[in-house]
Backbone as CSV, one residue per row, in Angstrom:
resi,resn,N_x,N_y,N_z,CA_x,CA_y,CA_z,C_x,C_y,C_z
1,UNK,0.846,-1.168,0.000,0.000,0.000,0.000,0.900,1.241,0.000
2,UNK,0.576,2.196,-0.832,1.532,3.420,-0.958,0.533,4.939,-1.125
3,UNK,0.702,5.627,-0.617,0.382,7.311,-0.044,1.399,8.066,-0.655
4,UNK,1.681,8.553,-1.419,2.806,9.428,-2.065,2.098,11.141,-1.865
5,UNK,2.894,11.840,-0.894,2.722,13.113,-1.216,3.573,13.951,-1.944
6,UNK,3.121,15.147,-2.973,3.897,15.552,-3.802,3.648,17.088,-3.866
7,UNK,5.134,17.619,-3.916,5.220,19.055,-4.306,6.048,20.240,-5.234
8,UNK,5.473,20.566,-5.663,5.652,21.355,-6.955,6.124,22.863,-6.773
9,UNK,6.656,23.751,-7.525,7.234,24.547,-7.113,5.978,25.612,-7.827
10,UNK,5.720,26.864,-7.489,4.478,27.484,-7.764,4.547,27.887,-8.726
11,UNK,6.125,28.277,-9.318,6.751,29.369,-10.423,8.299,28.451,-10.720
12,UNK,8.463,28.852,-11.981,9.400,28.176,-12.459,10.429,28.752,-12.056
13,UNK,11.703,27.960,-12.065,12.753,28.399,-11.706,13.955,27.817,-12.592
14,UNK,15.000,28.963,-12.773,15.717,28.703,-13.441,16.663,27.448,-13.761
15,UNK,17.473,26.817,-14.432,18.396,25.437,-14.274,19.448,25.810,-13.098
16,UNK,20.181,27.370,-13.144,21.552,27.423,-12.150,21.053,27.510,-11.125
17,UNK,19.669,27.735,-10.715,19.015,27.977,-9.177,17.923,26.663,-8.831
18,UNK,18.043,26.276,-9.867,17.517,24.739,-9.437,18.731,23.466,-8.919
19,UNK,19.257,23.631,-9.545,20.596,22.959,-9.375,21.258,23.535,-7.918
20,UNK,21.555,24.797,-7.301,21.554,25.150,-6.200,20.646,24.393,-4.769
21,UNK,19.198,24.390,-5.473,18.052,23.978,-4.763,18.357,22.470,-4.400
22,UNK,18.584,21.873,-5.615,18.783,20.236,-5.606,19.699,20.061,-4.608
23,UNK,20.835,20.377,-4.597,22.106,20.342,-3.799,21.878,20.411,-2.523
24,UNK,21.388,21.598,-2.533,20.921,21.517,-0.749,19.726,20.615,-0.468
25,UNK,18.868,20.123,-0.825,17.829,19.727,-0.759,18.833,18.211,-0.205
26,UNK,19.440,17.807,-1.219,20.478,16.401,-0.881,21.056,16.461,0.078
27,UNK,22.021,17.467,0.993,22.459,17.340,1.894,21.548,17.522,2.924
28,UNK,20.235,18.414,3.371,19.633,18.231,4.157,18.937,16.631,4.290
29,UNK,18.484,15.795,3.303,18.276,15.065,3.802,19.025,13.630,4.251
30,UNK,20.691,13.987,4.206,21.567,13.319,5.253,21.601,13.183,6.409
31,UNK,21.735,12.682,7.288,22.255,12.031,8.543,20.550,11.677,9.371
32,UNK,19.823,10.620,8.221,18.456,10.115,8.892,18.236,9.057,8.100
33,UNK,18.175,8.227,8.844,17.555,6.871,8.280,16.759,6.987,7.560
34,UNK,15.852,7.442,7.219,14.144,7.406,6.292,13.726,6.160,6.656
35,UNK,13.492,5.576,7.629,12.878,4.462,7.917,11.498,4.817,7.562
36,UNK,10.254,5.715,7.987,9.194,5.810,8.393,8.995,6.758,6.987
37,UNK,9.157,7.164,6.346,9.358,8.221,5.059,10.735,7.879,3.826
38,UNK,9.725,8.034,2.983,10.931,7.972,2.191,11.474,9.473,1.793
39,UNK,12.864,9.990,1.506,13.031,11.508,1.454,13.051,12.254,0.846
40,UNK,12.428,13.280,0.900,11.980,14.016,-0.241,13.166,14.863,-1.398
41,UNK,13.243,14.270,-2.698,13.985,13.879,-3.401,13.561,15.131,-4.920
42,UNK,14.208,16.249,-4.573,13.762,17.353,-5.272,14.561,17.302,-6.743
43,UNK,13.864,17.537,-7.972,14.552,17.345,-9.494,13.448,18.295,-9.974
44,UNK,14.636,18.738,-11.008,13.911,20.210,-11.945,13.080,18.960,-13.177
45,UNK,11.648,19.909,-13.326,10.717,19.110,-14.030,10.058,18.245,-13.403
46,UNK,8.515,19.233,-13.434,7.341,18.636,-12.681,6.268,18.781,-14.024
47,UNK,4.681,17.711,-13.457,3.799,17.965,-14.015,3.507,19.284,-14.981
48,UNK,3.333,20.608,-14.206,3.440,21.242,-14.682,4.042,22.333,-15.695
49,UNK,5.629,20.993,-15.721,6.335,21.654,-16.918,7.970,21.617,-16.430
50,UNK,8.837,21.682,-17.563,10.055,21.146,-17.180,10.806,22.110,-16.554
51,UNK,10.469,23.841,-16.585,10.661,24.654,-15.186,10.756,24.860,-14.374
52,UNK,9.902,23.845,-13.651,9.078,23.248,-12.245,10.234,22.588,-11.390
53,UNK,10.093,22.982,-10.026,10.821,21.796,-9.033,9.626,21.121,-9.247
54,UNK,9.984,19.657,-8.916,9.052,18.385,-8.224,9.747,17.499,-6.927
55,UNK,8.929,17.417,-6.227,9.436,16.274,-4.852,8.498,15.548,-5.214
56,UNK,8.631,14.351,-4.728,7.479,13.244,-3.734,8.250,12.263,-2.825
57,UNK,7.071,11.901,-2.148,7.973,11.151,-0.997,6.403,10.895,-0.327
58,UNK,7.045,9.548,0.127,5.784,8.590,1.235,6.128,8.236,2.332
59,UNK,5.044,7.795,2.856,5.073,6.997,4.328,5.464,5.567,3.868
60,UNK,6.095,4.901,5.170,6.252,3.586,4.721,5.595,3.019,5.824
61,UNK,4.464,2.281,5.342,3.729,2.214,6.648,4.133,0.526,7.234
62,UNK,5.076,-0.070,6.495,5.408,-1.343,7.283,6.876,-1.772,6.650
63,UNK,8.048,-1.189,7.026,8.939,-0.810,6.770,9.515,-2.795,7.131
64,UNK,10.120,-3.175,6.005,10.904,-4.728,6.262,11.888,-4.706,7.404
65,UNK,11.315,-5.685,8.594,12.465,-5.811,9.047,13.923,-5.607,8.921
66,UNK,14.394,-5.671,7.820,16.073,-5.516,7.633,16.212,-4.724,7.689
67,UNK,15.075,-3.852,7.410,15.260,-2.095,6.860,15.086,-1.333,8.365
68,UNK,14.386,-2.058,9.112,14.350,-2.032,10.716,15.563,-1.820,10.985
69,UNK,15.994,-3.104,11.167,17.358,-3.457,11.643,18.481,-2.476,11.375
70,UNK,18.350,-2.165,9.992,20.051,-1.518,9.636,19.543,-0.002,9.792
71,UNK,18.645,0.686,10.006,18.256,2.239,10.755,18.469,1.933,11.956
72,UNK,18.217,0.577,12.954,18.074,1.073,14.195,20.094,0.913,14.407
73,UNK,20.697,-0.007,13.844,22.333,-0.002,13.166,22.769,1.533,13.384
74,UNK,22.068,2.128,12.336,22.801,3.605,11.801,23.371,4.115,12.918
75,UNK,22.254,4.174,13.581,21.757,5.659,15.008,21.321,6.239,14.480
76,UNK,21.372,6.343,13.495,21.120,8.210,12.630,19.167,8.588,12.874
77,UNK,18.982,9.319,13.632,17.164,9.368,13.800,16.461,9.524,12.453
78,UNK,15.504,8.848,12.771,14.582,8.520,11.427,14.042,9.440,10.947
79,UNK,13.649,9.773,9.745,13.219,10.682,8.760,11.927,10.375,8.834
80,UNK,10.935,11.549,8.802,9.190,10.980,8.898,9.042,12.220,8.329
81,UNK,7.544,11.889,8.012,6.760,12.692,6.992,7.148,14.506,7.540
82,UNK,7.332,14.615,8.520,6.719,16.375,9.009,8.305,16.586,8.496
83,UNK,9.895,15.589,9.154,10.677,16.339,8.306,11.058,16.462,6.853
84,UNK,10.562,15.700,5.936,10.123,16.540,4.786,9.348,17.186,4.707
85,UNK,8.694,17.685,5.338,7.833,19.098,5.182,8.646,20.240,5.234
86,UNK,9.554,19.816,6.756,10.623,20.918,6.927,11.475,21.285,6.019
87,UNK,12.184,19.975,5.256,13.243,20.405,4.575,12.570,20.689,3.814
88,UNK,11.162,20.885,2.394,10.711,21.754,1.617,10.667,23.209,2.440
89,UNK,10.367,23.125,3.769,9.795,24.408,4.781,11.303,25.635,4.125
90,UNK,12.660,24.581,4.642,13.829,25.397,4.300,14.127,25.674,3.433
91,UNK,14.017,24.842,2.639,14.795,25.134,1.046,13.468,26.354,0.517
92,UNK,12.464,26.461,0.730,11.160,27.810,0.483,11.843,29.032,1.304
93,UNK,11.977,28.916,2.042,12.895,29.736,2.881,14.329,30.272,2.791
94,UNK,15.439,29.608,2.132,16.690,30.037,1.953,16.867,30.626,0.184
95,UNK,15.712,29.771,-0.574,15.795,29.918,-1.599,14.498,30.710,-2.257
96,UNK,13.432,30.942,-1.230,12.396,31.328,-1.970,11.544,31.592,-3.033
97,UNK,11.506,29.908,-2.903,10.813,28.776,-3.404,9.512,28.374,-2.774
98,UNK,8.454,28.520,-3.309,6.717,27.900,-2.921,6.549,27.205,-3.448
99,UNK,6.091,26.545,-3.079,5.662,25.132,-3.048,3.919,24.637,-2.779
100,UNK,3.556,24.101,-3.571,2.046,23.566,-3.580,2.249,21.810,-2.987
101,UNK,1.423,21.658,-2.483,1.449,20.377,-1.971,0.646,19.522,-1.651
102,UNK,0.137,18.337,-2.342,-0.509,17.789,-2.789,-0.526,16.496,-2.473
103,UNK,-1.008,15.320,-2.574,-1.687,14.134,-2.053,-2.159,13.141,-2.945
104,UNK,-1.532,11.349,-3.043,-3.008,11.057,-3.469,-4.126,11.067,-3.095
105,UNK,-5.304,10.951,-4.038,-6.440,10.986,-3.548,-7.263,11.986,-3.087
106,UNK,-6.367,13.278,-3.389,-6.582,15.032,-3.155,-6.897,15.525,-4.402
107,UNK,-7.924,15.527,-5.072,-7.688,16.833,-6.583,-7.266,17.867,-6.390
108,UNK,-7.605,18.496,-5.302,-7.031,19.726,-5.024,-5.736,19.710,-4.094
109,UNK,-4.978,20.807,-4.164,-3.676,20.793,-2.992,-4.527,21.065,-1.639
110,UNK,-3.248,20.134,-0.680,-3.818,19.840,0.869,-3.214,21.352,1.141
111,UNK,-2.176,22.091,0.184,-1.587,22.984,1.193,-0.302,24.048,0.285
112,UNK,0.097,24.555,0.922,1.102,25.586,0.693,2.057,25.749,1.365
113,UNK,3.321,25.647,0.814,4.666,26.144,2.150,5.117,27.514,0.865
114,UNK,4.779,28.397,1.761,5.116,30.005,0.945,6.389,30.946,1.962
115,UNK,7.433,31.176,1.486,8.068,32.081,2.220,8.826,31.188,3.770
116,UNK,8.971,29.792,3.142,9.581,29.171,4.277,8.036,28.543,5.622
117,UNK,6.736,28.893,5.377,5.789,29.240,6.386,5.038,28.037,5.426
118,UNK,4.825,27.154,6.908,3.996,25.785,6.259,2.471,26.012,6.511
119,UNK,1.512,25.735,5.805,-0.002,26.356,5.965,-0.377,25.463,7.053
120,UNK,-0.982,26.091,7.962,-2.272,25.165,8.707,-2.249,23.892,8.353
121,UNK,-3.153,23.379,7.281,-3.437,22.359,6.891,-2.765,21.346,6.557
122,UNK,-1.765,21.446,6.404,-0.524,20.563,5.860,0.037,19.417,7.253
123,UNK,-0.115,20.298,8.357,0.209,18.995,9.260,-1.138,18.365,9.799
124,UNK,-1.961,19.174,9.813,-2.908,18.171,9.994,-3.276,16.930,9.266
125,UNK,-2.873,17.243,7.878,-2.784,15.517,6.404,-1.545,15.157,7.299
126,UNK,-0.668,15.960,7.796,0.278,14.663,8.183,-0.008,14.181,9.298
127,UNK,-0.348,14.439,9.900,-0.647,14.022,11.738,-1.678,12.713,10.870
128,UNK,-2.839,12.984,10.230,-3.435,11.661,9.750,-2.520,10.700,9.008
129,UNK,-1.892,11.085,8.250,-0.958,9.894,7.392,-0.210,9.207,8.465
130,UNK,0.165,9.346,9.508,1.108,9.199,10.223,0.437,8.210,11.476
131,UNK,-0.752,8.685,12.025,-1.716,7.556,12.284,-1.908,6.820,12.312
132,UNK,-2.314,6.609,10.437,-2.913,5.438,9.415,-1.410,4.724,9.615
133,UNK,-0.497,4.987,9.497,0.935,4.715,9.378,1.297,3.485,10.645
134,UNK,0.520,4.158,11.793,1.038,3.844,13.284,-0.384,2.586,13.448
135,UNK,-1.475,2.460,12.558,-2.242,1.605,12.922,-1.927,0.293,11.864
136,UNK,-1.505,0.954,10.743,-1.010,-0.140,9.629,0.297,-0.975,10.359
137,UNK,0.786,0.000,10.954,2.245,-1.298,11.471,1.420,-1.880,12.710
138,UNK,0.192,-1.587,13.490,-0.063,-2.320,14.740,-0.762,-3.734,13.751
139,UNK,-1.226,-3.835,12.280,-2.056,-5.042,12.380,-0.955,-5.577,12.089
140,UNK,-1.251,-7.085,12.413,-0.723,-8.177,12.018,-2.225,-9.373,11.474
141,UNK,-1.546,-9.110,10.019,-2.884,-10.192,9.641,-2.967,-11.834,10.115
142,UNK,-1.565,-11.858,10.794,-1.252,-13.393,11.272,-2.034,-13.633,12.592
143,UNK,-2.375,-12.386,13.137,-2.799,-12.732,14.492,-4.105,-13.107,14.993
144,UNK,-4.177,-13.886,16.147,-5.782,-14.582,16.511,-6.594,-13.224,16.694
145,UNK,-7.817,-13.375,15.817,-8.503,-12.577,16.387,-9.367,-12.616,17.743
């Protein structure tokens, strides 16, 4: 089962300031496992056109044991949905870059990170994804009911 949230940049941006964007975007999301999220993985050319930043990135709502194992290995603290929010939050912020942000199963965007400033609404989709996340790893379909 997969939840992919995705975000787009509002206004196009150039190749030498996208390429800036990318860069940092890569080193912020170093020193975290992504156990619980996968990380949000920014490249020039989105839907809306090859101008465009695009991210996406999901929950992993039942992450393989091994994949357990070698994060809880790292040390490095796990990557979850709100800190990719952040690191779009920063890179909108250092680079001023907006961002629309979007959902499956949303026609419309859940939200906006404008000026570094994440909207209202945006953690509240995550506080639910994250939930669904925390009830999907409690089933076990093996178990007596």
């Amino acid at each position: 089962m997969g939840f992919t949230i995705h975000a787009e940049s509002t206004e196009a941006v150039a190749p030498d300031r996208a390429e800036a964007i990318v860069r940092e975007a890569s080193k912020l999301v170093q020193g975290r496992s992504w156990l619980s999220c996968e990380p949000p993985l920014i490249s020039l050319g989105g839907p809306s056109g090859a101008d465009r930043l695009f991210c996406f990135f999901k929950p992993n709502f039942s992450p393989h044991p091994r994949d357990v194992e070698a994060a809880e290995a790292s040390g490095e603290p796990d990557g979850a949905l709100g800190d990719a929010i952040e690191i779009l939050a920063r890179v909108s912020r250092d680079h001023g870059v907006d961002w629309e942000i979007g959902a499956d199963e949303f026609p419309e965007p859940v939200g906006y990170i404008r000026g570094g400033t994440v909207d209202d609404a945006i953690p509240d989709v995550i506080e639910s994804l994250e939930a669904m996340a925390e009830a999907i790893a409690e089933f076990d379909p093996d178990a007596d009911e």
